[in-house]
N, C-alpha and C positions, 0 to 999 in steps of 0.2 A: 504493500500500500504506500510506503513511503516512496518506493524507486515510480508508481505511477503518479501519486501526489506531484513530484518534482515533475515529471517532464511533463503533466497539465500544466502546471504553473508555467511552465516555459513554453508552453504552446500558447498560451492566453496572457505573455507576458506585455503585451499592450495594451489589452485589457486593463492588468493589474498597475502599468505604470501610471495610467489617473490616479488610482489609490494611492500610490507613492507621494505624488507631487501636494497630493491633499493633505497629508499626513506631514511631508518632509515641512512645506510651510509652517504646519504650528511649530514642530519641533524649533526648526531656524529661530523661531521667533521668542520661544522661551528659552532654548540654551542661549540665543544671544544675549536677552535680557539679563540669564545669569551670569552670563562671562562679562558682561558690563558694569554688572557690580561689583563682583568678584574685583575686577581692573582698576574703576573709580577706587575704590576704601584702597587695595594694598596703595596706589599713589600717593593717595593722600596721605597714610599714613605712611610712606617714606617717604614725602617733603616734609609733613610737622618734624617728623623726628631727625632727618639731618637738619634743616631748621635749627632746632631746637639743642644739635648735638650740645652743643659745650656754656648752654647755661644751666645752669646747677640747682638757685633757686630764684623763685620771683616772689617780690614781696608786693603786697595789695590789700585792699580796701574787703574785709570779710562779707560784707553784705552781700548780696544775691538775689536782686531785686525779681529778677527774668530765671524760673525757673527752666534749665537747660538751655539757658541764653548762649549765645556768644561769649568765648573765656575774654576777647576784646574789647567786648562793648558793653554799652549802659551797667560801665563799673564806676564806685566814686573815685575821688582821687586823697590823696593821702599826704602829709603832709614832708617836704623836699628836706627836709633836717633830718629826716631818719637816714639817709642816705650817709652824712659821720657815723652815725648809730651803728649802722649795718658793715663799712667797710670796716671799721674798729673791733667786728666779731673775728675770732683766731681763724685761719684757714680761708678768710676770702683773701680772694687776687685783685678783683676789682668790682668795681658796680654801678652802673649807671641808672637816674632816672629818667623817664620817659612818658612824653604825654599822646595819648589816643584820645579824638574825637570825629565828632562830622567833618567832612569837608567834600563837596562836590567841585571836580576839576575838571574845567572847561577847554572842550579840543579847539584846533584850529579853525572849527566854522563855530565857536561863539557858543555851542549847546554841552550841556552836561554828559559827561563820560561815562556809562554802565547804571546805576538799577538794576529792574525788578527783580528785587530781590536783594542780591549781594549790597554788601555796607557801601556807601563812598566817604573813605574814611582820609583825616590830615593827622599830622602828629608831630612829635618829633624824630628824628636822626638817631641813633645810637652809633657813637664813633668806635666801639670796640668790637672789631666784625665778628670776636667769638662771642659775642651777647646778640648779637645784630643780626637775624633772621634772613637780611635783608645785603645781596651780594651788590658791589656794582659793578656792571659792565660795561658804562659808559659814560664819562665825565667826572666830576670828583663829588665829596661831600659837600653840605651848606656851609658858611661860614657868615653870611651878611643875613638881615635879615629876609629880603624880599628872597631870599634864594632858596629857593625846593627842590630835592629828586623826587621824581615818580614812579612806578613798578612800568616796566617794560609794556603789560599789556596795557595798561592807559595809554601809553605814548604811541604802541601801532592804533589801536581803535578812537584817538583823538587826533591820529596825523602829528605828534608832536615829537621834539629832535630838542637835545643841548643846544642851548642857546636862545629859544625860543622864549618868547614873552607871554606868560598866557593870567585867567583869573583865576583862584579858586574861592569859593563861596564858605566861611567855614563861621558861620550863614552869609557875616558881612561879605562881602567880594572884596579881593585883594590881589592886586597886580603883583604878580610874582614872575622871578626870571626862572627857569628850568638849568640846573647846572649838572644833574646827572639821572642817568638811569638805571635802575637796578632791577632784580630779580627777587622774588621770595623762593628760596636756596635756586633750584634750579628751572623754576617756572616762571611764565611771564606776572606771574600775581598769584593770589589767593584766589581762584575761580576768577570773577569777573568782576573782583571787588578792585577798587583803587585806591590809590596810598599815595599821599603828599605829605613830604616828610619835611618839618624845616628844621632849624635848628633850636635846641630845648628852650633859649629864652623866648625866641619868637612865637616855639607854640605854646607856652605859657600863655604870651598877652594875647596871640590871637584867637585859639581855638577852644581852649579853656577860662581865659582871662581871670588866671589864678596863678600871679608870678612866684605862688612860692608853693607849687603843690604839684605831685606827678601822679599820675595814673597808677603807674607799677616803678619797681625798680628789679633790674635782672642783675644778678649775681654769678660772675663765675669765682670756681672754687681754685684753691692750690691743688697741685699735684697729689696724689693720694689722700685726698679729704671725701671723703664720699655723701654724695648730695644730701642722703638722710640725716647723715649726722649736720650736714653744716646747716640742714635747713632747723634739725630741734636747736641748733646753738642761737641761731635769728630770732627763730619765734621765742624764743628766751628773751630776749633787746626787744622787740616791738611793743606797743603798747597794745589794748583791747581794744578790738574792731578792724585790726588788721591783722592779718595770716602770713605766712610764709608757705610756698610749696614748690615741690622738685618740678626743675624743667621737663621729667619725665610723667610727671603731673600736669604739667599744661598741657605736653602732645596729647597726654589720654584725653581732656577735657576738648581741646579742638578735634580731636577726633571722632570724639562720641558725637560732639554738635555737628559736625557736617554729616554724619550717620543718621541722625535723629530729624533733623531738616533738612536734609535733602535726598539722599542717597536712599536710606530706607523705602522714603516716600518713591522715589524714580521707581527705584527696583518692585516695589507693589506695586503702586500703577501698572509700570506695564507686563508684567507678571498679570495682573488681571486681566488685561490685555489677547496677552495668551493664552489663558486659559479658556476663553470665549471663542477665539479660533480653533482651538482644538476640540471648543465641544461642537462646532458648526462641521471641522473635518469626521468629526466621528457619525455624525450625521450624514455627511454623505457616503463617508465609509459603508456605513450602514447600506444606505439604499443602495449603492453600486455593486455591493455583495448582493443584494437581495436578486437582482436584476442578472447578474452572471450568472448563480446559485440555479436560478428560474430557465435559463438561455441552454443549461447541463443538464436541464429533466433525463434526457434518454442517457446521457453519460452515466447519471448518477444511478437513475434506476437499472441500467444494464449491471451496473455493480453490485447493486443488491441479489441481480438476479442470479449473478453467477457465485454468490455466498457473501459476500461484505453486510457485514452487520453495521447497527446505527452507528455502534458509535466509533466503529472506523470510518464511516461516511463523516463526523463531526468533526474526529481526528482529523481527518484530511483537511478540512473547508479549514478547521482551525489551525492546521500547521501551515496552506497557503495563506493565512492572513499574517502570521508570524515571520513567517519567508516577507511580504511584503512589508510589514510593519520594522522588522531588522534593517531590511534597505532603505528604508524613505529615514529613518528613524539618524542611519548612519549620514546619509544625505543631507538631513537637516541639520544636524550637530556641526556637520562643515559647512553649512551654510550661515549658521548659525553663528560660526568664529567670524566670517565675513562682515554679515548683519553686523555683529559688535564692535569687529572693528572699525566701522561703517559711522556706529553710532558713537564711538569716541571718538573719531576724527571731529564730528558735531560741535561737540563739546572744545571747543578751541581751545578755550580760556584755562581748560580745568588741566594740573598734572600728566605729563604723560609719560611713557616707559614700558610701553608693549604691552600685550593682553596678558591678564592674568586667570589660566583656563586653569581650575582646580577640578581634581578627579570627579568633587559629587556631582559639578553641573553637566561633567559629561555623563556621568550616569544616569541622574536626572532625564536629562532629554532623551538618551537611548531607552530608557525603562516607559517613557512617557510615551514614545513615538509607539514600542510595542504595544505597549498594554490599550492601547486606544484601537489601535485594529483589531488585537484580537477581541477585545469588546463587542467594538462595532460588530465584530463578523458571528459574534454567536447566537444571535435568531436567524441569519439568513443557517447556520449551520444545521439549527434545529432543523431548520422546515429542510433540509435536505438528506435529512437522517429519519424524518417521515413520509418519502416517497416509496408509493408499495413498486413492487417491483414491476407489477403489470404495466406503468408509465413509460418503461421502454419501449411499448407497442406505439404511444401516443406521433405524435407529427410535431404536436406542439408544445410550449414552454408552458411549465406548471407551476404557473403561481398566481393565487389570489386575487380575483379580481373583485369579489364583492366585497362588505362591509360588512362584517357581524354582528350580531345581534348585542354581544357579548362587547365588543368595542364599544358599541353608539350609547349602551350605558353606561360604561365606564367613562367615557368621555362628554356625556350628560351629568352625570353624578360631579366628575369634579370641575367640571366647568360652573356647575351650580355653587358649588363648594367654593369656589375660587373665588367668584363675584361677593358673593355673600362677604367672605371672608376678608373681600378688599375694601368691603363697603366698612366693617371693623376698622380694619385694619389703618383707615384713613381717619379715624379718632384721633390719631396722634400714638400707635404700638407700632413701631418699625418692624416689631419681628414679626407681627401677625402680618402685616402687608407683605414683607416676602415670602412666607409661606403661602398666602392668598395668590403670587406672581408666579410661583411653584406650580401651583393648581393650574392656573388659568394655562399654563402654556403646554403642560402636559394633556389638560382636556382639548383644547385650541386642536393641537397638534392630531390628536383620535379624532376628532369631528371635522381635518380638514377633506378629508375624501368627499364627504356629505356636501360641504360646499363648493366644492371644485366645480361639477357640473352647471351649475348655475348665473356661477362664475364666469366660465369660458362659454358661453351660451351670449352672456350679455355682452361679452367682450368681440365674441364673434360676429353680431350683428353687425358692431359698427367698424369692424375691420374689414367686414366684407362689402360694403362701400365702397371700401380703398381698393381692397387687395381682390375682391370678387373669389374665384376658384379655388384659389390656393387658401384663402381664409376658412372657407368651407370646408375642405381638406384637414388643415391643422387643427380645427375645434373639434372636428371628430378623431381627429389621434389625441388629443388631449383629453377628453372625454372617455377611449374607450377602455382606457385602466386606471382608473381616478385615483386608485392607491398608491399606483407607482406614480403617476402624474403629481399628484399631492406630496409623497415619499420627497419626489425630487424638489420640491419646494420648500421642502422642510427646512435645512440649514439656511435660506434666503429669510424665510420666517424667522427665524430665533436671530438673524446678524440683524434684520432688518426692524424688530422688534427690539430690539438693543439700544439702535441708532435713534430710532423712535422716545423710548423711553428717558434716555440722558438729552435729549433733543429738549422734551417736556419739560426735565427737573429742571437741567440746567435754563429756561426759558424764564422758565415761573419763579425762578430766585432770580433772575435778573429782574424780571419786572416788578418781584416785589424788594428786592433793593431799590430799585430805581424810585419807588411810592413810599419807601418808607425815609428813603433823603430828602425826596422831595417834598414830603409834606410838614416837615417843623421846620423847612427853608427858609426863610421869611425877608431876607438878603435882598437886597435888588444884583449884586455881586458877588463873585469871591475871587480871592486870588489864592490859589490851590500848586500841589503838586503832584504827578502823574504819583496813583494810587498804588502804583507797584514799583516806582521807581528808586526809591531811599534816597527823594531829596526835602532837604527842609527848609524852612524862613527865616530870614532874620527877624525880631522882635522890632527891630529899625522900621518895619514897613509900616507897622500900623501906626506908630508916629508920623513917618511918611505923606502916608497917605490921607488918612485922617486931616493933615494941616492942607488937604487940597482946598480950593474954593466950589469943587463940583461936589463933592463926600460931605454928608452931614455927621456918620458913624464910622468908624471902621475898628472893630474890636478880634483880635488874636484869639486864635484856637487853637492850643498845646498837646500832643500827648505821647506817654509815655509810660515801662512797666512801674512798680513801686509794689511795696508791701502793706496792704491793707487788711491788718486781722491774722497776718501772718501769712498771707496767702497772694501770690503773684497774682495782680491786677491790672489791667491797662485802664489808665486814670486818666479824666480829661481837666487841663488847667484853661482858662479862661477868666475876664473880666465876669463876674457873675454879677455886679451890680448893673452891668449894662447887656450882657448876652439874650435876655429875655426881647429885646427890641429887635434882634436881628435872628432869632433863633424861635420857633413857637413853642413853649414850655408850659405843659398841665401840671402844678405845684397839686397833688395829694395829701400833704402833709407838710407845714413851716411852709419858708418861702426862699427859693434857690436868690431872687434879689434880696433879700436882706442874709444872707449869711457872713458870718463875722468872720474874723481872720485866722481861726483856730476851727472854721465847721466844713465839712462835706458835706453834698448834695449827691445821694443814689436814687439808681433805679426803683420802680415799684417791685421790678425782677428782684433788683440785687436783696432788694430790704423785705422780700417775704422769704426769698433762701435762706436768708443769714439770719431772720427772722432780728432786723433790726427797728428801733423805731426813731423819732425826732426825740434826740438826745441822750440816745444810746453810745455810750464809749469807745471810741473806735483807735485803738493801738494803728501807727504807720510809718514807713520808713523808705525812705529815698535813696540814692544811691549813694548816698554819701555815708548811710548807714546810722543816722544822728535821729534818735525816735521822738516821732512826732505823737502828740498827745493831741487827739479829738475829737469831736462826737456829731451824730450826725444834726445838721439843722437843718435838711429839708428832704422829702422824699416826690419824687416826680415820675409821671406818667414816661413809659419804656421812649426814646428819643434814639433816631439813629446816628446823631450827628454832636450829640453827648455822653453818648456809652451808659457805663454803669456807675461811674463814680466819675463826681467833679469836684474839683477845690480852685479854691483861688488861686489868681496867678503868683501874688506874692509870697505865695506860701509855697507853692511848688518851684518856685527859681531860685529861693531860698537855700536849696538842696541839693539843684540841680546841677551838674559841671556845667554843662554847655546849653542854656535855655533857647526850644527856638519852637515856632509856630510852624504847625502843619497848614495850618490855610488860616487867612484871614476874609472876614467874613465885613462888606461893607453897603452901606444906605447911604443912595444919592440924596443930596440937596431938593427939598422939594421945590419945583421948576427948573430941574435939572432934568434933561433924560435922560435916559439909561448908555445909549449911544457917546453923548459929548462926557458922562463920568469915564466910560471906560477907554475911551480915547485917553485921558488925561492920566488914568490909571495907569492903560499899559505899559508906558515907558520901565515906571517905578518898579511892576512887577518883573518885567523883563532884566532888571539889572539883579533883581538877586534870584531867581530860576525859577519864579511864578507864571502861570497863566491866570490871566482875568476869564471867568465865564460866567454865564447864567445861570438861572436854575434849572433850567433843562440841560445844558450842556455839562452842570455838574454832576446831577441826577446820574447822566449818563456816562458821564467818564465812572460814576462810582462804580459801575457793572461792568465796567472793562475786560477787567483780570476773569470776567465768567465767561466773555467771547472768546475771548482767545484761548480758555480750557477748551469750549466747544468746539472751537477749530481743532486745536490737536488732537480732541477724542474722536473726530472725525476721521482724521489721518490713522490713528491706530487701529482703529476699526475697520478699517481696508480692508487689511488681510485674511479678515473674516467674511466679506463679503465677497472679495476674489475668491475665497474656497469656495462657498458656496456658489459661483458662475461656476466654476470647475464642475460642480456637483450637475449642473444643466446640462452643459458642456460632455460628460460623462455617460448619462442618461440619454441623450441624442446620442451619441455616439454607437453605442452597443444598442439604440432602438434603429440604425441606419443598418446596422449589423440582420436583426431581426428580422427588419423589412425588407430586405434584396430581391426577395423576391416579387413585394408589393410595388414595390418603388419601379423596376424592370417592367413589370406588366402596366401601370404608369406611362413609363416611356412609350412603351410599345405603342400606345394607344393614343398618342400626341403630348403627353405632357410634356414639356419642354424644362431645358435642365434650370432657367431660370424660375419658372413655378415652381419647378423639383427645392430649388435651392428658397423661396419664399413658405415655402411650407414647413417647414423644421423651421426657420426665422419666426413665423409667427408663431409655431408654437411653442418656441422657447420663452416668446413674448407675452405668451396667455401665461406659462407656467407663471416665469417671474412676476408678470403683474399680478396674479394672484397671490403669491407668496410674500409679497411686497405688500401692498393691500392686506393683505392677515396680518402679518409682522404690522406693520403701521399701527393699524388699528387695536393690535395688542398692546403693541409698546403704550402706544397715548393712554390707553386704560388702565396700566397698572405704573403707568409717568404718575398720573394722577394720583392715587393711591401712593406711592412713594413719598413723594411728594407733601399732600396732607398731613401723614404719617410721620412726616419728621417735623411738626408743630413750631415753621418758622413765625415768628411773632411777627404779623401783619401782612399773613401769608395773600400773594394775591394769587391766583393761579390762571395761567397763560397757556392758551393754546395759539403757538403757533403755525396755522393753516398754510401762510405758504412754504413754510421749511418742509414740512410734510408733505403736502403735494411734491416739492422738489427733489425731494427722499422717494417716492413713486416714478415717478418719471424717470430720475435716473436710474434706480432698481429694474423696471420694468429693460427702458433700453440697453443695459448693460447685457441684458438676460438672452436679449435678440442678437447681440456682438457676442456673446458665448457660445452663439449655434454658428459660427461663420466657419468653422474647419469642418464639422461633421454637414453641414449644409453642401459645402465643395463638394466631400467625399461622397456625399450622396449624388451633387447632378453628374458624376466622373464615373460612375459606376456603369460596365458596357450592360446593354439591356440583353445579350442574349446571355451571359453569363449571369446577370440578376433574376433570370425566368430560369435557369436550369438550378438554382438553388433550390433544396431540399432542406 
C-alpha cells in the first residue's frame, strides 16, 4: 500500500502541488514572522549590551512614574553634586552626568525628524566613550554651546551632514550648528528615535532648564571591581529617592521595554496574522482533498475490491497529505527565511546583523505546515475509506451532492445559537460574543450549500444580460454540486469575513473617537501635534498667542504619566480656572473651575473605580519623585480631551523636568473669524512644530493612528485571501479535469474557446461573489457584536457601506482573475481527445 500510495501521489503530483502552495504560504508567513522576532530581540539585545559594555553603574532618580516605561525617559533628574559623592566611592574610575529630554530635530526641509512612536529625544554629550553608548563617526564632540551631534539615522532621514545649520525644538526652537555624527554602538540610532546631544551645561539651560541637576550619572569601574559590589558601595553614598544599578541592569531594563512595546506586540500581531491564513489554507486543503478523494471513486473502490481494508484506504489518503504537507511545509520554512529577511530589511532604522533562525521556529513551521494537511485531509479520508467496493462499476465520481438532513440542523441549531448568543454577547461580555462568532460561522459555513443556489440564480440573471450563453452555462455548473461549489467558497468566506469584521471594529472606534473629541470641543482652534508623532509645545505659545489681537483665549493642554494612588496614570495639567471656556465640562460633583492648588479633578470612571469622592485623599508623585499631598475637588462627566485625572498646571510643572503642552486649545476675538485668527496663528504655531486646525480637522486627525492600522491589517490579510483565490483556482482546475469530456462535446457543437474560456470566469465569479457576500455579511454581524461587547464609552457604531461594497467587488473580481489559467486550459483542450475521455 505504501509503494502504490507513493507512485498515486506522483501521478497526481499536480494535483497535489495547489495543496502545497496553499499550505507553503501560511507556513512562509508564520516561520517568517518567527524568525523576525527571533532577529529583532537577539539585535537589540546585542547593541544595548555592547552599548552598554563598560558602564558599570548608573545612578538615578528611584521613582517610576511609567510602569515598564522607557529606562530613558519620563525619569526625574537628581541633583549634579552627587557626582563628588559618587566619584569619591573606592573603585570608581570615572563618572559623568548626563541630561535626557524632548527634543525634536529638524531636517533640511524645515519638518520634524521621526515619530510615531519612537522618542525624539536632546541631551547631553558624554565625553568618556567607555560611559558613552554613543560612537562617533563623523566630526568631533560639542564644545560651544549652539553645537550638537546627532545619531547617524537622523542625519540620512533629515538630509543632514557636519556642518550644517539646523533647529531643534526642545520645545523652544534653537539654532544649532551640527558638528558630529554618531552611532548608538553600531546602529544608525535607537530604532527611529533621535538624539541631539549638546554639551552638559547647555542641556542643563536648554532642555531641562535645571543648571544644576542631571538625569543619571554613569559610572565606570576600576579594573577588577565588579559592578555588584561597586554598585552596593554607591547606593551606600546616595541619598533616598535615588538608586544605583549595574549597566547590566539597564541592558535588561531597555530590553525588556523594546520586548514589551514593540516586538512582543509585532510578533503577535502578525502571528495572528498567520494563523488566519493557515486556517483559510486548511480550508481549502480540505475541499481540494475532498474533490480528488471524489475524482478516485473507481481507484479507490477497485482497492477495496481487491482486499484493502478502510483503514489502509485512510492510511493512504493520510500518508498523501503528509507527503504533501512535508513538502509545502519545507517550502515554506525557506520561504519563510526570505519573507523575514524581506521584513527586516523594512525595518531600516532598527539593528541589524543577519537572521537569527532558532531550531523551535523551524520546527514550528515544519510541525505546523504538517499537521494542517493532514487535518484538513481526514474527512475527505473518511469518506474514502467508506466507499463499498461495488463503486468500481460506477463511471462517475462519488461524492455528495445533496444536503442532509443531519447538517441543515446542525447548522440551524447553531446558527440560532450564535445570533442569540451575539445578541448577549453585545451587552458588553467579550467572551460571550466570541463564542457567539464561533457559532455563527460554523453554522454560516453548514447552511452555505442551502444558499448557494439562490444565490447564483440571482446573480445569473443579471450576468446573463452581459455574458448571454456562457452565463447560463456557468450558473448551472455552479448550481449543480452546491457542496462542492459552497466547499470552495469556504476559505473566501472566513478571509472575507475577517476583513469585514476588523473593517466594522476598527470603523466604529474611529467614529466614535472622532464624536467623542468632538463633542467637549468647544475651541474655535487648536494648535496640536501629529497624534502618533512624539512631538511636543513649548508653554511659550500660549503666551504667544494669547497676546495676539485676533485670540480672545488661548489656554495649554499638558500630559503626562505620574503616580496617583500608587498607580501609573496619564494625568492631564491645564489652566483649570479657565479650560471650562474652551473645553465642554459636566462638573458631577465640586467644581473642576474652582479647584485650588493642592486639588484634582477625575473622571466619573476614575472616581467610581477607585470608589473616590470630593475630598477624598489622594497620595501623588511626579517624576521627580517628591510626594505630592491631595485630595480630590471635583469629579466630572467621562471627557475625551481630559482623560481621567486633571491638576493644575502649577502644580504639575512644579515637578516636572521638562514642562510642555501637547496642544493648545484657542477662542477667537469675537468679530474675529475663524479664517483671519488662524492666518495670524499659523506663523507662531509653525515655529515650534504645531499645526493650527478645526474641530473637525482635529476630531479627525485624532482617528489617524486607527487608519493607518486598517490599512496594514488590510495588507496582512492578503495572504489569506490569495489562499483562498488558490482554493477557486484549484476547484476549477480539477473541475476542467472532470469535465473533458463535457467541455469537448461543447466544442464539438460550436462552443467557441472564448465562451469555453467565459464560462469557468463566470463561474468563479458566482463562487467568489457569493462567498464574499456571506463573508461580508458575517463579518459586519458579528463587527457589531464585537464591537458593542467591548463597552467603548460613547460607543457610536458605524457601518461602513462603501468599504464593504468595495470588499465585494474586489473579492468577487479577484475570484474571476483566479479562473484565468484553468479557463486557458480548458479552451486549449483538443475536442477529439476531450470526447474520447472516459
Amino acid at each position: 500500500m505504501i509503494r502504490l500510495t507513493l507512485a498515486s501521489a506522483w501521478g497526481r503530483r499536480r494535483r497535489l502541488a495547489s495543496i502545497c502552495v496553499a499550505v507553503a504560504l501560511g507556513v512562509a508567513f508564520l516561520s517568517g514572522t518567527l524568525v523576525v522576532g527571533d532577529t529583532l530581540r537577539h539585535n537589540f539585545n546585542t547593541l544595548f549590551t555592547d552599548a552598554s559594555a563598560q558602564t558599570d553603574v548608573v545612578v538615578r532618580n528611584a521613582t517610576e512614574v511609567k510602569k515598564g516605561g522607557a529606562p530613558d525617559s519620563d525619569v526625574g533628574l537628581i541633583n549634579e553634586s552627587l557626582l563628588t559623592r559618587v566619584r569619591a566611592v573606592p573603585g570608581v574610575a570615572d563618572a559623568e552626568g548626563q541630561v535626557v529630554g524632548y527634543g525634536t530635530l529638524l531636517g533640511a526641509n524645515g519638518q520634524g525628524i521621526g515619530g510615531n512612536g519612537p522618542p525624539r529625544q536632546a541631551g547631553s554629550w558624554l565625553d568618556d566613550p567607555a560611559l558613552n553608548p554613543y560612537r562617533l563617526v563623523a566630526g568631533r564632540a560639542p564644545r560651544a554651546p549652539a553645537e550638537v551631534v546627532i545619531n547617524r539615522g537622523a542625519a540620512k532621514a533629515g538630509d543632514l551632514h557636519v556642518g550644517d545649520t539646523t533647529t531643534v525644538q526642545v520645545p523652544d526652537p534653537v539654532r544649532v550648528h551640527i558638528v558630529g555624527i554618531a552611532t548608538f554602538g553600531t546602529a544608525d540610532g535607537l530604532g527611529s528615535a533621535t538624539w541631539t546631544a549638546f554639551t552638559l551645561p547647555a542641556a542643563q539651560q536648554l532642555v531641562t532648564r535645571s543648571p544644576n541637576k542631571v538625569t543619571s550619572i554613569y559610572v565606570k569601574g576600576e579594573p577588577g571591581v565588579a559592578s555588584a559590589t561597586l554598585r552596593d558601595r554607591i547606593a551606600a553614598q546616595v541619598p533616598p529617592g535615588v538608586q544605583a544599578i549595574t549597566g547590566t541592569q539597564l541592558t535588561q531594563e531597555r530590553v525588556a521595554d523594546i520586548n514589551s512595546t514593540f516586538l512582543n506586540a509585532l510578533r503577535s500581531f502578525l502571528v495572528a496574522f498567520a494563523v488566519i491564513a493557515l486556517i483559510v489554507a486548511t480550508l481549502t486543503i480540505n475541499n481540494t482533498f475532498s474533490i480528488v478523494v471524489a475524482q478516485r471513486t473507481r481507484e479507490l473502490a477497485l482497492l477495496r475490491a481487491v482486499g484493502a481494508s478502510r483503514r489502509q484506504l485512510r492510511r493512504s489518503v493520510t500518508l498523501e497529505a503528509t507527503l504533501a504537507g512535508a513538502v509545502s511545509a519545507v517550502v515554506g520554512v525557506i520561504g519563510g527565511l526570505g519573507l523575514a529577511e524581506l521584513l527586516v530589511s523594512l525595518f531600516s532604522t532598527l539593528p541589524s546583523g543577519g537572521l537569527t533562525v532558532r531550531p523551535t521556529s523551524i520546527v514550528i513551521g515544519l510541525a505546523v505546515g504538517v499537521l494542517v494537511t493532514v487535518v484538513a485531509a481526514q474527512l475527505p479520508s473518511r469518506r474514502a475509506a467508506s466507499l463499498p467496493p461495488v463503486a468500481a462499476l460506477r463511471d462517475t465520481a462519488h461524492e455528495p451532492r445533496g444536503i442532509g438532513r443531519g447538517r441543515v440542523v446542525a447548522g440551524a441549531a447553531l446558527l440560532a445559537v450564535g445570533v442569540a448568543t451575539a445578541v448577549v454577547g453585545a451587552t458588553g461580555v467579550t467572551a460571550i460574543a466570541l463564542v457567539a462568532a464561533l457559532a455563527l460561522i460554523v453554522g454560516v459555513l453548514l447552511l452555505a450549500p442551502l444558499a448557494l443556489p439562490p444565490v447564483a440564480r440571482v446573480l445569473g440573471r443579471a450576468l446573463e444580460r452581459l455574458r448571454g450563453a456562457p452565463a447560463a452555462f456557468a450558473v448551472d455548473n455552479a448550481q449543480r454540486n452546491p457542496r462542492r461549489s459552497a466547499s470552495t467558497a469556504t476559505a473566501l468566506v472566513v478571509g472575507a469575513a475577517v476583513v469585514a469584521l476588523i473593517t466594522v471594529v476598527v470603523t466604529s472606534l474611529e467614529s466614535t473617537l472622532e464624536a467623542n473629541v468632538r463633542a467637549p470641543f468647544a475651541a474655535d482652534l487648536a494648535i496640536s501635534t501629529p497624534q502618533f508623532g512624539g512631538a511636543e509645545l513649548s508653554p511659550r505659545v500660549v503666551g504667544q498667542i494669547g497676546a495676539l489681537p485676533q485670540v480672545s483665549e488661548a489656554i495649554g493642554v499638558g500630559q503626562g504619566p505620574a503616580l496617583v494612588d500608587g498607580k501609573s496614570t496619564n494625568v492631564t495639567n491645564t489652566d483649570v480656572a479657565a479650560i471650562e471656556r474652551v473645553v465642554r465640562v459636566t462638573d458631577r460633583s465640586g467644581s473642576l473651575r474652582a479647584l485650588g492648588p493642592s486639588q484634582i479633578g477625575v473622571s466619573q470612571t476614575k472616581a467610581g473605580d477607585e470608589h473616590w469622592h470630593v475630598g477624598t485623599p489622594i497620595a501623588m508623585k511626579f517624576s521627580d519623585g517628591v510626594p505630592v499631598p491631595t485630595t480630590v475637588g471635583a469629579i466630572y462627566a467621562s471627557n475625551a480631551l481630559l482623560g481621567d485625572v486633571v491638576v493644575p498646571t502649577a502644580l504639575a510643572n512644579a515637578h516636572i523636568a521638562q514642562p510642555t503642552d501637547r496642544e493648545v486649545l484657542v477662542l477667537d476675538r469675537p468679530g474675529v473669524s475663524t479664517d483671519a485668527a488662524r492666518e495670524a496663528i499659523t506663523p507662531i504655531a509653525e515655529r515650534y512644530g504645531g499645526e493650527v486646525q478645526d474641530q473637525a480637522q482635529y476630531a479627525t486627525a485624532a482617528a489617524s493612528g486607527l487608519r493607518l492600522l486598517l490599512n496594514l491589517v488590510y495588507v496582512l490579510l492578503l495572504i489569506a485571501i490569495v489562499i483562498a483565490l488558490l482554493g477557486i483556482a484549484n476547484t476549477l482546475s480539477l473541475s476542467v479535469y472532470e469535465r473533458q469530456r463535457e467541455i469537448g462535446l461543447l466544442r464539438a457543437v460550436g462552443q467557441t474557446r472564448r465562451q469555453t474560456r467565459s464560462v469557468l470566469r463566470i463561474e468563479a465569479l458566482i463562487v467568489a461573489a457569493f462567498g464574499t457576500l456571506l463573508g461580508v455579511g458575517l463579518g459586519t454581524f458579528i463587527g457589531w457584536s464585537v464591537f458593542e461587547a467591548l463597552g467603548t464609552v460613547g460607543a457610536q457604531f458605524s457601518l461602513p457601506v462603501s468599504r464593504l461594497v468595495l470588499i465585494v467587488v474586489i473579492g468577487s473580481l479577484a475570484g474571476a482573475l483566479a479562473a484565468w489559467r484553468p479557463a486557458r486550459r480548458a479552451a486549449r483542450v483538443p475536442i477529439l481527445d476531450a470526447i474520447a475521455v472516459r
